[in-house]
Structures are given as C-alpha cells and as structure tokens.
KESE-462941 format. One record per residue: residue in one letter; x, y, z of N, C-alpha, C, CB in turn. Coordinates in Angstrom, 2 decimals. Glycine has a CB too. Layout:
- A/X/Y/Z/X/Y/Z/X/Y/Z/X/Y/Z
...
***
This chain:
- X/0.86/-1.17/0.00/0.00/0.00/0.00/0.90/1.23/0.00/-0.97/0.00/1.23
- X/0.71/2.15/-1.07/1.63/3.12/-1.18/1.36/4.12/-0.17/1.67/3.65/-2.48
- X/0.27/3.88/0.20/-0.29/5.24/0.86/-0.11/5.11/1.79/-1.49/5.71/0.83
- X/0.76/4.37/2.49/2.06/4.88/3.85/2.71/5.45/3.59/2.98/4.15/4.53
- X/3.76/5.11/2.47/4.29/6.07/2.34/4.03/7.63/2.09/4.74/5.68/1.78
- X/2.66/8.10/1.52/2.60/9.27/1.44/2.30/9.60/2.70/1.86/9.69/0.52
- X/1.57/8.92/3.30/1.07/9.29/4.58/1.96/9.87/5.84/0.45/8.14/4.99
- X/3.61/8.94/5.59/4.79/9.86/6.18/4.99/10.71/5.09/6.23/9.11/6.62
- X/5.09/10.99/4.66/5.56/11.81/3.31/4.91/13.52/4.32/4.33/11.12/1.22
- X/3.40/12.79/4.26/2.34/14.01/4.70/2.91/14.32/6.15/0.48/13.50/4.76
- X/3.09/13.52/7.01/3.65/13.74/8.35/4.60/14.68/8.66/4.15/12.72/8.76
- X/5.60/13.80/7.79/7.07/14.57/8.00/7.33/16.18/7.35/8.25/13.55/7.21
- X/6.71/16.30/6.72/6.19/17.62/5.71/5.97/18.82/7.10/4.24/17.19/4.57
- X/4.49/18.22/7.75/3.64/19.16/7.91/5.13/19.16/9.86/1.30/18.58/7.75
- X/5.57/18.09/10.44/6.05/18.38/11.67/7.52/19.06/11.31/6.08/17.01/12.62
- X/7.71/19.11/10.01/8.66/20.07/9.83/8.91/21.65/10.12/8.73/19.96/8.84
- X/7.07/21.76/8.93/6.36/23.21/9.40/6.27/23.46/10.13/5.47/23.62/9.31
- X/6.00/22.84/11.38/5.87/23.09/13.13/7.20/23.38/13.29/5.35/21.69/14.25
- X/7.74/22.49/13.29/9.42/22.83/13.53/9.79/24.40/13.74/10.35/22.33/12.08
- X/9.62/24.58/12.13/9.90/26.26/12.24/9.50/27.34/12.51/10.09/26.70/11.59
- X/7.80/27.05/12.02/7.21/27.89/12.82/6.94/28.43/13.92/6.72/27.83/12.74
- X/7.73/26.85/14.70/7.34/27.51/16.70/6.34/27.16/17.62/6.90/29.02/16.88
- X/5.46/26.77/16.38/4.11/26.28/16.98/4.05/24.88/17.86/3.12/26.09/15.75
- X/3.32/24.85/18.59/3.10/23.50/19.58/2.65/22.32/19.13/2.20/23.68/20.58
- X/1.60/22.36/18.27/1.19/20.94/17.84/0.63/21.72/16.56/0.02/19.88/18.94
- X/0.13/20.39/15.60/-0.68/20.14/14.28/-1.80/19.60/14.72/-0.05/19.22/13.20
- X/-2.71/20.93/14.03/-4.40/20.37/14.39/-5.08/19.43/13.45/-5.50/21.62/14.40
- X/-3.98/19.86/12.35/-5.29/19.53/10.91/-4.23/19.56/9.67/-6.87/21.16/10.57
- X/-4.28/18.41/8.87/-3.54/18.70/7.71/-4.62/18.90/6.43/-2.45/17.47/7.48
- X/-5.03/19.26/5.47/-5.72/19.38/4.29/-4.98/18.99/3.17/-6.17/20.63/4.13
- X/-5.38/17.90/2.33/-4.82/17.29/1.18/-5.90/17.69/-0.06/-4.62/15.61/1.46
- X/-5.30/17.60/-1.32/-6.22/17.48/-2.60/-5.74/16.20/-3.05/-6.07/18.69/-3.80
- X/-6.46/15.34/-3.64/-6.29/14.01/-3.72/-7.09/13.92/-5.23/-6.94/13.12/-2.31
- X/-6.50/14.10/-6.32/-7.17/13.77/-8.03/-7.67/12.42/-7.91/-5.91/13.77/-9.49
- X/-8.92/11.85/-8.22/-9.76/10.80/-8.84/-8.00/10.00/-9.33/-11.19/11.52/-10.41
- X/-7.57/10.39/-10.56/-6.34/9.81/-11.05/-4.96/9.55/-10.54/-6.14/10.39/-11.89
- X/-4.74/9.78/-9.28/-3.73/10.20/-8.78/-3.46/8.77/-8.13/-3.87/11.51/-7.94
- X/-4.27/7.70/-8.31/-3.99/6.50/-7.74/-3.37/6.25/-6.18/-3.16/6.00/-8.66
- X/-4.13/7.21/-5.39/-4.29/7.04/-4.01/-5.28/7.29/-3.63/-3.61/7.56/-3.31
- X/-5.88/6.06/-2.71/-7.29/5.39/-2.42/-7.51/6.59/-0.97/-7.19/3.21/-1.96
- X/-8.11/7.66/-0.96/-8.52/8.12/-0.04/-8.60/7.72/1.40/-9.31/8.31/-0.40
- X/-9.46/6.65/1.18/-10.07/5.80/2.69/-7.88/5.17/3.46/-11.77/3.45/1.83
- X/-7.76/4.58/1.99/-6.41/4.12/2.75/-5.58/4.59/3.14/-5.78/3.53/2.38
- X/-5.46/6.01/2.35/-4.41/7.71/3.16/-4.66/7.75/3.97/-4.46/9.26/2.92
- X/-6.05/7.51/4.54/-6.32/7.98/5.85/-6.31/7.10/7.12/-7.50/8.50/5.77
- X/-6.28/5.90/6.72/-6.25/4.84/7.72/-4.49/5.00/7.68/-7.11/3.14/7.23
- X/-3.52/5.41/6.67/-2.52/5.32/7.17/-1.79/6.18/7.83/-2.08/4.98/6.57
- X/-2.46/7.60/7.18/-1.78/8.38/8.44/-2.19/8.23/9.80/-1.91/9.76/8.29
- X/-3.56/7.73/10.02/-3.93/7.40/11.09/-3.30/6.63/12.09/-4.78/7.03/10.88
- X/-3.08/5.86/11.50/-1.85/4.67/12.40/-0.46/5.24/12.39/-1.61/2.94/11.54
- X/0.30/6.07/11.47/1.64/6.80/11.63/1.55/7.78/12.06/2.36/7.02/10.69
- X/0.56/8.39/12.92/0.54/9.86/13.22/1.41/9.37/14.94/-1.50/10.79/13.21
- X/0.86/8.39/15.65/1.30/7.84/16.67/2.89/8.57/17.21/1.30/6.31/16.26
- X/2.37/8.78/18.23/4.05/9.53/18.53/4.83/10.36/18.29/4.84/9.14/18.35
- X/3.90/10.94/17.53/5.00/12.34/16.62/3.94/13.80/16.41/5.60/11.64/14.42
- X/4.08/15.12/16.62/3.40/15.87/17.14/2.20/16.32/16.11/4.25/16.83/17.65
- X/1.43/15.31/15.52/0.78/15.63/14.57/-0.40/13.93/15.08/1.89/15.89/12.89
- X/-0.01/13.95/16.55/-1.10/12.71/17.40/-2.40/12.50/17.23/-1.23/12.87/18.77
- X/-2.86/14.07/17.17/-4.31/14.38/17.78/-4.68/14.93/16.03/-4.43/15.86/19.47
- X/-3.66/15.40/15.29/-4.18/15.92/13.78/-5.36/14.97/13.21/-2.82/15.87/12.58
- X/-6.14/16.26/12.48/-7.09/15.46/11.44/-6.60/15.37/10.22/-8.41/16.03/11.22
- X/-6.43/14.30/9.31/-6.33/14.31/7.61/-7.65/14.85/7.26/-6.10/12.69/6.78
- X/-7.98/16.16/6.17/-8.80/16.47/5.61/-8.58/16.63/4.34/-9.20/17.26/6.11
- X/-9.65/15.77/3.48/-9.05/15.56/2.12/-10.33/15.92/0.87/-8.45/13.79/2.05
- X/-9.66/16.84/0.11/-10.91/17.19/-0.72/-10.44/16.13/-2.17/-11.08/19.25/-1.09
- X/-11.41/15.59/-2.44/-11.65/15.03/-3.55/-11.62/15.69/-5.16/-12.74/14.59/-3.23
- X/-10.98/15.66/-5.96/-10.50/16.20/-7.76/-11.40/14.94/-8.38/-8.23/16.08/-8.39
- X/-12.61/15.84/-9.06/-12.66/14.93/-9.89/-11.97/14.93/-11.46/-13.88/14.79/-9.87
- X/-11.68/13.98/-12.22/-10.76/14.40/-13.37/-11.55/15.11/-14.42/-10.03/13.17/-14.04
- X/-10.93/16.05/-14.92/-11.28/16.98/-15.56/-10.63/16.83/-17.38/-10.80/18.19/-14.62
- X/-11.17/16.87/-18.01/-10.85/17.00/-19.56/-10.57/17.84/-20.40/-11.52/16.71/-20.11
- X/-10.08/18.27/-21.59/-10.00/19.59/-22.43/-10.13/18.76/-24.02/-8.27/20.64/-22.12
- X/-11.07/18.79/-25.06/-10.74/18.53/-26.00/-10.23/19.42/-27.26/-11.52/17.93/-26.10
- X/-8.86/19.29/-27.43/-8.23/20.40/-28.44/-9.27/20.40/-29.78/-6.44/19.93/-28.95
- X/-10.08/19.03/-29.85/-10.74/19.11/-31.64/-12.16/20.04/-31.29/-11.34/17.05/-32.56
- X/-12.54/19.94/-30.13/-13.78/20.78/-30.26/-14.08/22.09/-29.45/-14.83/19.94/-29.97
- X/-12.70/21.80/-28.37/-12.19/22.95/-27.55/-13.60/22.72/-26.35/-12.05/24.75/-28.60
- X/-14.16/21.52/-26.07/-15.11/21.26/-24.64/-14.45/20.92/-23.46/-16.11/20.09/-24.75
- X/-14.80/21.33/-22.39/-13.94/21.18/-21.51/-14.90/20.49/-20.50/-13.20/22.48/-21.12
- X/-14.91/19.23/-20.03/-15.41/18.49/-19.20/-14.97/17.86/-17.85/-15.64/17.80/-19.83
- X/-16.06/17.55/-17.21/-15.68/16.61/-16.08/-16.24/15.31/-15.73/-15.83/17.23/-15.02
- X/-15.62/14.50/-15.21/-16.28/12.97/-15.13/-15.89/12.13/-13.93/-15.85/12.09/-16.39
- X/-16.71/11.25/-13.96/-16.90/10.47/-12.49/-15.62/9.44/-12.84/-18.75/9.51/-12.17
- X/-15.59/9.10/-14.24/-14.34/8.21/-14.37/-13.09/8.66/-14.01/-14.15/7.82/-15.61
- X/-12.35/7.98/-13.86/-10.66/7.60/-13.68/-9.55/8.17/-15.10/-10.55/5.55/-13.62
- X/-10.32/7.87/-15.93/-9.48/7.80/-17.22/-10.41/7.75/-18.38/-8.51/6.52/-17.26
- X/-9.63/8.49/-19.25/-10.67/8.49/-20.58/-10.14/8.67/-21.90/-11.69/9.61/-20.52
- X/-10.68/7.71/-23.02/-9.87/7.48/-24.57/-9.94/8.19/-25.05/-10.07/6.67/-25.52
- X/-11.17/9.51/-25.40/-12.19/10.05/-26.16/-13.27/11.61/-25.73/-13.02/8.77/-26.24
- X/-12.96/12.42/-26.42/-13.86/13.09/-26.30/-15.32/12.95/-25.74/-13.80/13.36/-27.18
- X/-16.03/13.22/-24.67/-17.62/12.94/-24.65/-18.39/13.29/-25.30/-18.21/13.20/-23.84
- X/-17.95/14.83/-25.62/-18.59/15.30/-26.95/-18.67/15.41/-28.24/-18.63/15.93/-26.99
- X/-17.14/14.95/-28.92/-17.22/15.26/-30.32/-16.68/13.37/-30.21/-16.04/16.91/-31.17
- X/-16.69/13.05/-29.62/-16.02/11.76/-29.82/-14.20/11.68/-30.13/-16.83/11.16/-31.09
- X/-13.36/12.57/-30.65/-12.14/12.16/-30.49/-11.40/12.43/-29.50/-11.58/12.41/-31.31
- X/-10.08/11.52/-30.09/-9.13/10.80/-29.19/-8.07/12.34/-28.66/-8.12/9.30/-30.28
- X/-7.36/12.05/-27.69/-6.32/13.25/-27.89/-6.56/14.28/-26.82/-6.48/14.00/-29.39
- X/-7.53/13.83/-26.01/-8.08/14.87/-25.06/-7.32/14.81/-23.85/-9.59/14.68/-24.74
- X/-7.28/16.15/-23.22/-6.07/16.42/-22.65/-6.56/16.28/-21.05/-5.42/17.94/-23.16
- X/-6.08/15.55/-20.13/-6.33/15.61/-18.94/-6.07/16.87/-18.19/-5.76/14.66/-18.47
- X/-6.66/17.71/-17.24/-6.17/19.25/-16.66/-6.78/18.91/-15.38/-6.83/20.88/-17.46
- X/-7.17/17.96/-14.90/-7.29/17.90/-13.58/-7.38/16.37/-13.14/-8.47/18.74/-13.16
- X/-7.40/16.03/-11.89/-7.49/14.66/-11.12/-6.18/13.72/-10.65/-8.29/13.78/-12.02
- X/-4.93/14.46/-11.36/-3.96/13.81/-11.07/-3.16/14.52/-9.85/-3.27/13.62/-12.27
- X/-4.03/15.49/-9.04/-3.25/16.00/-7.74/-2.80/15.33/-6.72/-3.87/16.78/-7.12
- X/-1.67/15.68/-6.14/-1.72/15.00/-4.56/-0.82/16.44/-4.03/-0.71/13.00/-4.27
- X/-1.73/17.09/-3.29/-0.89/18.44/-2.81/-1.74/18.48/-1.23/-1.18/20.20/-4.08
- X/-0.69/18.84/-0.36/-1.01/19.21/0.82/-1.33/21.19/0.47/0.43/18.62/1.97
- X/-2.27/21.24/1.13/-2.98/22.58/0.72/-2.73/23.54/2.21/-4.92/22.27/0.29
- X/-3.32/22.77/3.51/-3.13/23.50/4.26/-2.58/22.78/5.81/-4.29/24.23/4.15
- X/-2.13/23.42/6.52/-1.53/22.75/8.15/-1.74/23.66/8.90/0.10/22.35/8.43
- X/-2.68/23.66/9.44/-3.06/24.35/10.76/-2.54/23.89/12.07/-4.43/24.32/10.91
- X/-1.61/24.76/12.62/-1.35/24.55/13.87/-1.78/25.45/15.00/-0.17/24.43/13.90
- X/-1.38/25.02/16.50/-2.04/25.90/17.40/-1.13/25.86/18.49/-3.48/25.53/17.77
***
C-alpha cells in the first residue's frame, strides 16, 4: 500500500512546518487528492492514522478534498468533467487526444497549527 508512504511523506512535511514555525502541535492537515492520482482516499487515511502515533501531529485530522478528473478537447475545444478515472475520447465530439487538466493532484494545501 503506497499510501504509507505518502502518509509519512504528509507527516514529516507538515512536523517540519511546526518545527519552524514555533508552533506547539498540528491540528489539521488538508490534502487534494485527483480521482487519477492512484491514491485510495479511505487508505491515506487509515494510514496516516496509524503513523501519526508519537510524533506531534497525534491528535491531527487528515482532511481531504476530492478532484474529480477533468478533460480539455483540443478538436472541439469542450472542456469536461467525469466520475471516471481515465478516458480514450472526447464525450462530446467523440475524439481521441483529449487532454487531462485535472485529477492527477496530490498536494497538501493546508496545516493548521495551534
């Protein structure tokens, strides 16, 4: 499951920010997580959950907004969005070649400390 590793990835990131900032603890981390980005939400969160243990980000919440993937087709210039993962084809004009512009995020957005 990769999503330990991001899940320290996310840890070590945000108790860094504490680090310098001065601040006492991490209340809350905020992630964007793309449909495409091939990390399972539920399992980011069960893993930071279990690696937060011991390190000053104990009591933090993972808050994670969901990307759904987003489309651009250069032949008809439509710009869409969809519940799918991945896509061959235009929805609207039908061709191939269409440009993905969203769903492949994984960005920590915000770390609130206190």
């Amino acid at each position: 499951m990769h999503e330990a590793g991001i899940a320290m990835s996310i840890i070590e990131t945000a108790a860094a920010h504490l680090e310098k900032s001065g601040y006492g603890k991490v209340d809350s981390v905020s992630v964007r997580i793309g449909a495409a980005s091939g990390v399972v939400p539920e399992c980011l969160r069960f893993a930071f959950n279990a690696a937060r243990a011991g390190t000053p980000l104990e009591n933090a919440e993972l808050l994670i907004e969901e990307v759904h993937v987003k489309g651009l087709c250069p032949a008809c210039g439509k710009s869409f969005i969809t519940e799918e993962k991945y896509f061959l084809s235009c929805p609207g004009c039908g061709q191939p070649g269409v440009r993905m512009v969203a769903g492949r995020e994984l960005d920590i957005m915000e770390i609130e400390v206190s």
